[in-house]
C-alpha positions in Angstrom: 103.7 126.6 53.7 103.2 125.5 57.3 105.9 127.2 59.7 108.7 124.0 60.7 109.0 123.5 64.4 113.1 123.7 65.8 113.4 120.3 66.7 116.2 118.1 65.7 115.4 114.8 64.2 116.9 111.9 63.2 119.2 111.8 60.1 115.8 110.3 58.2 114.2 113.7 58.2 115.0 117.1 55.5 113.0 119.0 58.3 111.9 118.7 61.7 107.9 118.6 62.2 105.4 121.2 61.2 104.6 123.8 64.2 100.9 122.2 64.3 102.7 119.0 64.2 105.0 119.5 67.2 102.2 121.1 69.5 99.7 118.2 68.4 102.3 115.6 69.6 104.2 116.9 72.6 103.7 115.4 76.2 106.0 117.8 78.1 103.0 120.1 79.2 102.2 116.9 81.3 104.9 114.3 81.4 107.6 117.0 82.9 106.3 115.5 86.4 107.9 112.5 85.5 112.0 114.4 85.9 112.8 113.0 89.2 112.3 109.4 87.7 113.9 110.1 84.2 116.9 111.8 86.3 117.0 108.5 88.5 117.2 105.8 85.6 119.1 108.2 83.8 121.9 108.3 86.6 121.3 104.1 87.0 122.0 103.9 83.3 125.3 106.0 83.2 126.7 103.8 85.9 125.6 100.9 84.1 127.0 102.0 80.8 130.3 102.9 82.4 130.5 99.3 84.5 130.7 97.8 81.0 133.1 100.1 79.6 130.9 102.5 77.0 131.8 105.4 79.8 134.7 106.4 81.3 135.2 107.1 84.8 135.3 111.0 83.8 132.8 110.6 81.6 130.5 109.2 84.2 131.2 111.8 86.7 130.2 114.6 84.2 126.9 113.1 83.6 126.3 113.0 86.6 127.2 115.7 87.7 125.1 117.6 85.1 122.1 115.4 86.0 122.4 116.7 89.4 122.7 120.2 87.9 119.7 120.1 85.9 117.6 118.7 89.4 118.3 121.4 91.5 117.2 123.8 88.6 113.9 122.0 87.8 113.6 121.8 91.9 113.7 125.6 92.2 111.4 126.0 89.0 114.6 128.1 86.9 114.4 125.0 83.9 113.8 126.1 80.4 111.0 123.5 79.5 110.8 123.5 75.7 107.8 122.2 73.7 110.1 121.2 70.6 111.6 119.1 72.5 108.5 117.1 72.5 109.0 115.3 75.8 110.7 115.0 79.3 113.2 113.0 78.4 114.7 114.9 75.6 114.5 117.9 77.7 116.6 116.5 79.7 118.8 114.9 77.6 119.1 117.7 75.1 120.5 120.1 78.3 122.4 118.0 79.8 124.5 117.4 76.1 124.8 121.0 75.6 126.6 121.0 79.0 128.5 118.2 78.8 129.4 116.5 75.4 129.4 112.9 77.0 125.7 113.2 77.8 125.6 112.0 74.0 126.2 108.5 75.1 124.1 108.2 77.9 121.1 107.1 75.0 123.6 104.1 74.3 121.1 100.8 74.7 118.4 103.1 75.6 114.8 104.2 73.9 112.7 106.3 74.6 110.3 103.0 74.7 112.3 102.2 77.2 113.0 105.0 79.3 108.9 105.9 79.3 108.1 102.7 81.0 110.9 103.1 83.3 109.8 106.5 84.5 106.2 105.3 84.9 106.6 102.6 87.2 109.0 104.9 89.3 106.7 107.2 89.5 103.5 104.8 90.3 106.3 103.4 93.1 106.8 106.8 94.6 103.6 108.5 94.7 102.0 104.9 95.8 103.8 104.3 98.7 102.1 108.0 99.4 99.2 106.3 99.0 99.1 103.7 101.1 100.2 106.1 104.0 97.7 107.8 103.7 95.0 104.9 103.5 96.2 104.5 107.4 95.7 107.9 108.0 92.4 107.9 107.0 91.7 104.0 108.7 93.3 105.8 111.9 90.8 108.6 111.9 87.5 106.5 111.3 89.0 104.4 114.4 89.7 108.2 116.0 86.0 108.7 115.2 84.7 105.5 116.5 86.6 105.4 120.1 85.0 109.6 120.5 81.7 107.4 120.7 82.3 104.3 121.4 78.9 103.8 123.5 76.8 105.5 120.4 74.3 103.0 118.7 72.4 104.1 115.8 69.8 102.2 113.6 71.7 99.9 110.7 69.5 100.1 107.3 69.1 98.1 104.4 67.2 99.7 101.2 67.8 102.8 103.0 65.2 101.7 105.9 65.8 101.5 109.2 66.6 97.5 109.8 68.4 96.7 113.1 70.6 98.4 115.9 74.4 99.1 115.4 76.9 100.6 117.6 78.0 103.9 115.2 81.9 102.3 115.7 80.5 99.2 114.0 79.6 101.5 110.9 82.7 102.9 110.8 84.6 99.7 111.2 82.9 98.7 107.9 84.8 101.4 106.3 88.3 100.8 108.1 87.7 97.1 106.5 87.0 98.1 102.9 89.6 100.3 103.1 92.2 97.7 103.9 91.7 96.2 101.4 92.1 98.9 99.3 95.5 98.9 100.7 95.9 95.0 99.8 95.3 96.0 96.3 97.3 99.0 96.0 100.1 96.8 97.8 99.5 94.1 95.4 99.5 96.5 92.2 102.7 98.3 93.3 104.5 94.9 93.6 103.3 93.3 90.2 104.5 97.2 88.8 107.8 97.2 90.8 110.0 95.4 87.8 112.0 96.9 85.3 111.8 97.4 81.5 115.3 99.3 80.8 117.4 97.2 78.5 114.1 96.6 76.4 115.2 98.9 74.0 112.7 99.9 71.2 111.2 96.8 71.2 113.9 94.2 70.9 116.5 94.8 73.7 120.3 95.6 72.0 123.5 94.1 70.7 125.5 95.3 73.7 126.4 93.9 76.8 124.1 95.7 79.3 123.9 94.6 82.7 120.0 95.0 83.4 120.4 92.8 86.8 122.4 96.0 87.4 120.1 98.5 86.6 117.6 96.3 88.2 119.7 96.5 91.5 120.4 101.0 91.6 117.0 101.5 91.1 115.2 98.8 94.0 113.1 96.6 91.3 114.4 93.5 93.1 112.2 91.0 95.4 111.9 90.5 99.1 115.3 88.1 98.9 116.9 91.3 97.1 116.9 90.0 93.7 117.2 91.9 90.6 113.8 92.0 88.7 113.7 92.6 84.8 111.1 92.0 82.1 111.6 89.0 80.7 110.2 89.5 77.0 111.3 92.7 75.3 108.3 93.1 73.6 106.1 92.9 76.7 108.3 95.0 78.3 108.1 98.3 76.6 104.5 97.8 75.8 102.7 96.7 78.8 100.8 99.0 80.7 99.1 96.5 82.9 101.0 98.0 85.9 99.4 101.4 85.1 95.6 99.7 84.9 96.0 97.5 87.7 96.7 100.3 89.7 93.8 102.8 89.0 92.0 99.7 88.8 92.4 99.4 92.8 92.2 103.3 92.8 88.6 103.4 91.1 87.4 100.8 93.4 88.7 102.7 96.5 87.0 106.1 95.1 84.1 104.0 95.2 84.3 103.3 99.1 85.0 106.9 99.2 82.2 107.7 97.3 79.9 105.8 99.8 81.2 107.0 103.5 80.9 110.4 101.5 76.8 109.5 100.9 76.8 108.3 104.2 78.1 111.4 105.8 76.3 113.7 103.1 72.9 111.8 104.6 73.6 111.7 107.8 74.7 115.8 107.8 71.0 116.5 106.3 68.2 117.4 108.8 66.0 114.3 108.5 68.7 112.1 110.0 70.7 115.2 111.8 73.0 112.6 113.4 76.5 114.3 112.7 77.7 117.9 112.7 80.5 118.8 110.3 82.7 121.4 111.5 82.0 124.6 109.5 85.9 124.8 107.8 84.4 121.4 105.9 81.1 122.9 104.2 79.9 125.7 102.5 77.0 128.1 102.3 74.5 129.0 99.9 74.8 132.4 98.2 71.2 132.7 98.1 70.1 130.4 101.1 71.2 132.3 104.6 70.5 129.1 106.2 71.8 126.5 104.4 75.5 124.6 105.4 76.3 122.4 102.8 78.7 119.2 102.9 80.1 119.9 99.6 83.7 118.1 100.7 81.8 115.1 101.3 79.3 115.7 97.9 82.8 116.6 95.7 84.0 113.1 97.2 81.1 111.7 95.8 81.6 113.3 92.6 85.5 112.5 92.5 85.3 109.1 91.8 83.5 109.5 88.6 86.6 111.1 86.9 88.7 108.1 88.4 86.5 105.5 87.4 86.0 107.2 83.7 90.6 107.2 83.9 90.1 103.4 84.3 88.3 102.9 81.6 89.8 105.1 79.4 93.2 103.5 79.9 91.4 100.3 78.8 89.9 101.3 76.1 92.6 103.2 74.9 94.9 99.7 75.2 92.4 96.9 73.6 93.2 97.8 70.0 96.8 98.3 69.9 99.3 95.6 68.4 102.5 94.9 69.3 105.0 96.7 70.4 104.8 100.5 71.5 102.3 102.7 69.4 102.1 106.2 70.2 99.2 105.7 71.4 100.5 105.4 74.8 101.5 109.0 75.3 97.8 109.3 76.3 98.5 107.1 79.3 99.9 110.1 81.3 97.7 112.3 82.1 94.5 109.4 83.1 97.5 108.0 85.9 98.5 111.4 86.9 94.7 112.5 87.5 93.6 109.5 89.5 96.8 109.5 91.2 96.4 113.0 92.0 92.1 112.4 92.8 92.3 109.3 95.1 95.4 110.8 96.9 93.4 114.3 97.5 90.3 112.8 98.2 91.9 110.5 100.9 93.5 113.2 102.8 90.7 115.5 103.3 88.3 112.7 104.2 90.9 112.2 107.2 90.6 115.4 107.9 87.1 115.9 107.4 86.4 113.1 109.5 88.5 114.6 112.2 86.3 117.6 112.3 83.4 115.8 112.6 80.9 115.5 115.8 78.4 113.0 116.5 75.1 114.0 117.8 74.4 111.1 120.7 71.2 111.9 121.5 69.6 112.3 118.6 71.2 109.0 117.5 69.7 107.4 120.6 65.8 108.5 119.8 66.6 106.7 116.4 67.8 103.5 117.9 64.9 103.6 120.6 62.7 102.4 117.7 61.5 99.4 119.2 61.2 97.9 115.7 64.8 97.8 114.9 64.4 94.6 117.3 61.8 92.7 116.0 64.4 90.4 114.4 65.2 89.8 117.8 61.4 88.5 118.8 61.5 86.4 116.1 64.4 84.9 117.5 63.3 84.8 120.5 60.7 82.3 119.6 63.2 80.3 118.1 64.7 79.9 121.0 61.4 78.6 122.3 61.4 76.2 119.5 59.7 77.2 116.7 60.8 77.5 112.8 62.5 80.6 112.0 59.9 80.7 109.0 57.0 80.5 111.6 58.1 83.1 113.6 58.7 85.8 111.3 55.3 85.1 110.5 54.2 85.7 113.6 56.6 88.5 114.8 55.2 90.0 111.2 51.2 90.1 112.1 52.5 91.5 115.5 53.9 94.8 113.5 50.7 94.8 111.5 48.5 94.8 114.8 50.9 97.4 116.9 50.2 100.0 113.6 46.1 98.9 113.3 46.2 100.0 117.6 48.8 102.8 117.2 51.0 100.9 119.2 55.2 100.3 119.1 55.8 97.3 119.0 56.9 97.2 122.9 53.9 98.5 123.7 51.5 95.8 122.6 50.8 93.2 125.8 51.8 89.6 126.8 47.7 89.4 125.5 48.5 90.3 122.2 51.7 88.7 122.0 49.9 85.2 122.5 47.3 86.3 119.7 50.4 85.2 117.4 51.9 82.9 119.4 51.3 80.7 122.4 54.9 80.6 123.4 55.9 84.0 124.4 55.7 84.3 127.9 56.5 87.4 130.6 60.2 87.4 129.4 59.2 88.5 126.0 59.1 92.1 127.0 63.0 91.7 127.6 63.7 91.8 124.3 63.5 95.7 124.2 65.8 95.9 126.1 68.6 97.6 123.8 71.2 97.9 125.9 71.1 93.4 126.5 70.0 93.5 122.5 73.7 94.6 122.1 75.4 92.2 124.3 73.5 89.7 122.5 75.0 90.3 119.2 78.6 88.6 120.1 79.5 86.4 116.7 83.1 86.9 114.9 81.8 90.1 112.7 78.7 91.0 114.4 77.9 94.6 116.0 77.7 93.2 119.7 79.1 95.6 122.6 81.9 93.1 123.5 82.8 92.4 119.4 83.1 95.9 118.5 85.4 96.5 121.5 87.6 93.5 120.3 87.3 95.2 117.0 88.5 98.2 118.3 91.9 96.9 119.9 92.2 94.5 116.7 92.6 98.1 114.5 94.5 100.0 117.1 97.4 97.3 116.9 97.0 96.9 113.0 97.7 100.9 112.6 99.2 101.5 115.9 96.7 104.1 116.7 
């Protein structure tokens, strides 16, 4: 016969659960991070329970007293965590009722249905708003970046060839904007999660009078007019996990810009473009390579966001087959939120910091921008200018690249002569176009990489983060 785990049960059970059983099914190696939060609602709920008379004023005091107890032990690591006990909150529960007999009402008009959801959307709340600070710490140090070279133009590239000229800040820029709204999203998520589902019950709220606007009200799920906000279907309540999706939803999509500044950097580290230098504290060696300094911060970025995008869709798929109301299922929520919350946090913090330890190389930037070919966009439109059809000049800029590589020519190198061979309307000025330093001023639309833009850019972001 299978040794019985020591774990009280209801009055439905002979026996508690097989030892298999009990290691099979218990959460507390993982959900134990969740004690702050079940300490919190526990506390809201004992004031609520006592404000409608189930507690008395002693009673309440006791409770929380022992709640308060039971913190500063788990704080300084001396709590007896017991896998029979299945779960964090009848760890808790169970100690603080051995302490003090009243802690057997504070389950009145609670489950643990209940209780779980509670505890995850204070959680999501907390360790968000960590988050989103640090979002702007990384945002502040891609600006940080940008204003070290502000004067720094590199070639832009589309399928990975060079295209056209870009100041380096404009680059980064592109990264400060995706990762705002990352933090519009993460906002967004944390809002649509901030609501509460104690009172729910197990799935269909209880008989006695609790006061969930005042729950609602201890524990900050009100709105911007500081009003209380409650699930409004039991059901839904204890069962939803959208809150949890929604949010590594915006996570996955921010490991993704992650993952790309991380290529970027992981490229532009590498000899053949050599335009950065990562400071040494950021990379690695090889153990058999004496030469070799390898960006694996920026390469284990990369590789980060395929464990958060793999959380996503395992919450999903892990959701799309379940019926109504809580299955226990849901336990293996936990540990795909934790992760990515723990992932995206990490990863955001040492990109900030990576990036802060990061050097451009100017000059070698400038020899790649000094490819005259970057601006043949910018002869095409100069015949436009002149009056001809965009269409027809691309044509003609185009046989001019094919005759400066037949010559072994640049591009600025061929002569007003062999301009006209494409088209009669360039004239002297033509040759102007090379000039990279006016290309730049040119380039002055809302968005564009233009010397004056990118400054207005610039001040834009400083006053958004107060950098």
């Amino acid at each position: 016969m299978k040794k019985r785990a020591p774990v009280s049960r209801s009055g439905r059970f002979e026996h508690g659960p097989a030892a298999d059983v009990a290691q099979f099914t218990e959460s507390i190696s993982f959900d134990w991070r969740l004690w702050r939060q079940d300490i919190r609602g526990s506390t809201a709920h004992a004031r609520m329970l006592r404000k409608i008379g189930v507690l008395s004023p002693s009673e309440l005091a006791a409770i929380e007293k022992g709640l308060r107890e039971i913190a500063g032990e788990i704080e300084q690591g001396r709590f007896g965590w017991k896998m029979e006990l299945e779960d964090v909150h009848m760890n808790i529960e169970a100690e603080l009722t051995r302490r003090v007999p009243a802690g057997a009402k504070l389950h009145t008009g609670r489950s643990r249905n209940d209780q779980v959801a509670l505890d995850l959307r204070l959680w999501l709340r907390d360790e968000g708003s960590g988050l989103l600070e640090e979002i702007r710490q990384l945002q502040t140090a891609l600006i940080r970046l940008a204003e070290r070279h502000p004067g720094v133009i590199i070639p832009g590239y589309t399928h990975l060839q060079r295209a056209q000229p870009v100041y380096l800040a404009h680059h980064w820029l592109a990264y400060v904007e995706m990762l705002q709204r990352d933090f519009e999203r993460v906002t967004a998520a944390l809002d649509r999660n901030n609501v509460c589902p104690l009172g729910n019950g197990a799935l269909a709220g209880s008989t006695l009078p609790l006061d969930r606007d005042f729950v609602a009200r201890e524990l900050d799920f009100i709105d911007a007019k500081g009003r209380p906000r409650v699930t409004q279907n039991s059901m839904d309540g204890i069962s939803d996990r959208d809150f949890a999706i929604e949010f590594c939803a915006a996570a996955a999509l921010q490991a993704v810009h992650l993952s790309r500044l991380a290529e970027d950097l992981v490229l532009w580290a590498g000899s053949e473009f050599n335009f950065i230098r990562i400071d040494d504290a950021y990379t690695t060696g090889s153990s058999l390579m004496p030469q070799k300094k390898n960006p694996d911060i920026a390469e284990l970025t990369r590789g980060k966001s395929a464990r958060v995008i793999g959380n996503l869709t395992g919450l999903l798929v892990l959701l799309k087959g379940l019926p109504m109301t809580y299955n226990r299922d849901l336990q293996e929520d936990k540990e795909r939120i934790f992760d990515t919350m723990d992932t995206v946090r990490a990863t955001t913090r040492i990109c900030a910091a990576m990036l802060d330890h990061t050097t451009v190389k100017a000059e070698v930037c400038a020899r790649a921008a000094g490819d005259p070919s970057l601006l043949a966009t910018d002869l095409a439109d100069y015949l436009v200018r002149k009056g001809l059809p965009f269409r027809q000049a691309h044509h003609a800029v185009g046989a001019l690249v094919g005759l400066a590589e037949k010559t072994n020519k640049t591009l600025h190198q061929l002569s007003l002569d062999e301009l006209k061979t494409a088209s009669p309307l360039f004239e002297t000025d033509a040759l102007t176009t090379f000039d990279l330093a006016a290309a730049m001023e040119r380039r002055n639309l809302t968005g564009a990489p233009g010397s004056r833009e990118v400054r207005k850019q610039l001040a834009r972001w400083r006053k958004v983060l107060g950098a």
